[in-house]
Every structure is written in C-alpha cells, then in structure tokens.
C-alpha positions as semicolon CSV with decimal commas, in nm:
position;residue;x (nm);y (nm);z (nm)
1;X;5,961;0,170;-1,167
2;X;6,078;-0,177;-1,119
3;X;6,036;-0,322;-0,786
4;X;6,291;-0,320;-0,488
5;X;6,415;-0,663;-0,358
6;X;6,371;-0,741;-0,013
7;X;6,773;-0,706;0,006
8;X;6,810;-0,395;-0,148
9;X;6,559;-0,255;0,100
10;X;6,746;-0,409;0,364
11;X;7,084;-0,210;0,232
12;X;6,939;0,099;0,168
13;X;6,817;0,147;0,498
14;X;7,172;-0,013;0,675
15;X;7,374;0,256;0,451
16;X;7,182;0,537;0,647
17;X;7,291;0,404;0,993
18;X;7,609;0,647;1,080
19;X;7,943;0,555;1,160
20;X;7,974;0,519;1,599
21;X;7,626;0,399;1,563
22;X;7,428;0,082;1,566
23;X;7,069;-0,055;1,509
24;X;6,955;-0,414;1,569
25;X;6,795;-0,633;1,339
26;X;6,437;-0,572;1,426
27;X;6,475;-0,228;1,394
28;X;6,629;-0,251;1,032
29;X;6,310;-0,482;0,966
30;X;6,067;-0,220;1,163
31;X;6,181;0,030;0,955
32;X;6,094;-0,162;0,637
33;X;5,767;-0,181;0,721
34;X;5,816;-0,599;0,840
35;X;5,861;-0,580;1,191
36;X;5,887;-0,971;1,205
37;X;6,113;-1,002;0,986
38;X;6,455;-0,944;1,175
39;X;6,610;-1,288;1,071
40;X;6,521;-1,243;0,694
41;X;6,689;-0,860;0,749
42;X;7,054;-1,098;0,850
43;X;7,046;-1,390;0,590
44;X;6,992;-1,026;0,376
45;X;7,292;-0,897;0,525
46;X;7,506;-1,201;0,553
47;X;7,460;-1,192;0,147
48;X;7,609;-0,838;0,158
49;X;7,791;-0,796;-0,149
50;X;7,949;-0,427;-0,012
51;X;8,055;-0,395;0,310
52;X;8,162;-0,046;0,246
53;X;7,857;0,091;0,109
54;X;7,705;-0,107;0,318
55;X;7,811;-0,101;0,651
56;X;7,645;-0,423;0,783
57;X;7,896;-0,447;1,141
58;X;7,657;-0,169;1,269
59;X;7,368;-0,410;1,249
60;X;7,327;-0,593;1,578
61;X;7,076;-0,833;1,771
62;X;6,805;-0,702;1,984
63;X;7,040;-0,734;2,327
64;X;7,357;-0,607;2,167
65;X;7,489;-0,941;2,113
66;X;7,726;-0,923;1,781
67;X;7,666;-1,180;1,520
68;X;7,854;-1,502;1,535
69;X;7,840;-1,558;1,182
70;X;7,908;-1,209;1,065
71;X;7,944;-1,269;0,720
72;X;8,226;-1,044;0,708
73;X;8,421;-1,252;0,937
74;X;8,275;-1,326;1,250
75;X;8,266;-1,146;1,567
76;X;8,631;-1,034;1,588
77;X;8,567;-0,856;1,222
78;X;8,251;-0,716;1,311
79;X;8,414;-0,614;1,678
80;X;8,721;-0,425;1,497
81;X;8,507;-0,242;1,223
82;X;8,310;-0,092;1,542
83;X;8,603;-0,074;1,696
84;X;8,743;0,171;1,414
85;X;8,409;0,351;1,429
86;X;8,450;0,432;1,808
87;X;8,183;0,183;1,916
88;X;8,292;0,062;2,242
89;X;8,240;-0,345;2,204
90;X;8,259;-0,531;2,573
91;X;8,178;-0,897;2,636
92;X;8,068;-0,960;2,286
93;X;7,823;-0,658;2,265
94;X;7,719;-0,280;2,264
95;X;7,573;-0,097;2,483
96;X;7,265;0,026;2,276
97;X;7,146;0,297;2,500
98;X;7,461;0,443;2,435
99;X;7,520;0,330;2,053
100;X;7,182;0,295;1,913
101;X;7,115;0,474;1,608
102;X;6,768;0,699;1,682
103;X;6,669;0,783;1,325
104;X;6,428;1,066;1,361
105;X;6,393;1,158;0,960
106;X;6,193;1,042;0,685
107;X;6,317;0,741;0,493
108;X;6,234;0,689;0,161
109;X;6,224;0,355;0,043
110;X;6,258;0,327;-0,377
111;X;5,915;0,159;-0,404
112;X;5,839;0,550;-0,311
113;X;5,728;0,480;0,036
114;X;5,786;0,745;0,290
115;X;5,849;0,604;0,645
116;X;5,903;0,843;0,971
117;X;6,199;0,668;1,101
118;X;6,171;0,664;1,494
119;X;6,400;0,433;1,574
C-alpha cells in the first residue's frame, strides 16, 4: 500500500468534519497522530486543491480566530462558507464551545491506523 502524504492525511481527516461544525488546527494535527504540528496541518490546507471535498473554512485556530490568509479567499470567504453552513461568525471568530466538532468515532487513516477520535 503506498504511503499517505502528510496532506492527504490532513484532507482526509478535514472531509469528516460536518457541515455547522468546526475544529482548529491542533486538533486536525492531534488527530493525525502530530499534535505539534498545527501550522504544517494550514500550509497543508492553504495548498487545498478541493474546497468542496474538502471543506477547509471549518478549520480554525485554537481561539476561534479565522485565518487571514484563507487560501480560499481570506476571512470574508472563509466567514460566508460558515456562514452558509449556519456557523455563527462574530468579531472574526467562532464560538467553539458552541461549533466545535467533538468526533467521538474511530478514524481510519489509509496507512491503516485506527485512531479514537475524541476531539
């Protein structure tokens, strides 16, 4: 089985986050398995070649704060496709307690890993 970029990792667990939700960075990267790698998980995303498939607005920073250089357009983009998704954006940012995604399955990751997704 060839092996998974760091990327494709990166998008395969963003395309499981559902739409009104959100998870930050370091969660995305916690959920990998590289909890220290939150800024590696956004240059990933910022190379997103999908949007659709892979819905990289729902990714956040740790506070809530959207990303200033969404690379789907900045904050206003990444605002309106929350927006859309009935994520209510104020000042800038989400409220996580209300919006965070809680994932409380099993992820598989294709290098066959299973992780229990807490959060």
């Amino acid at each position: 089985m060839p092996q998974q970029t760091f990327a494709a990792k990166v998008y395969s667990i963003v395309q499981r986050i559902p739409k009104g939700k959100v998870a930050t960075y370091g969660q995305v990267a916690a959920l990998m398995g590289k909890p220290k790698a939150a800024r590696a998980v956004g240059n990933a995303l910022h190379r997103n070649p999908d949007w659709r498939r892979t819905p990289c607005h729902r990714v956040v920073r740790q506070d809530g704060r959207l990303a200033e250089n969404f690379g789907g357009g900045g904050i206003l983009i990444q605002a309106g496709r929350l927006k859309v998704e009935e994520v209510r954006v104020g000042g800038g940012k989400v409220d996580l307690k209300r919006y965070q995604w809680e994932n409380k399955s099993k992820v598989k990751l294709a290098t066959g890993i299973w992780l229990l997704a807490s959060g």
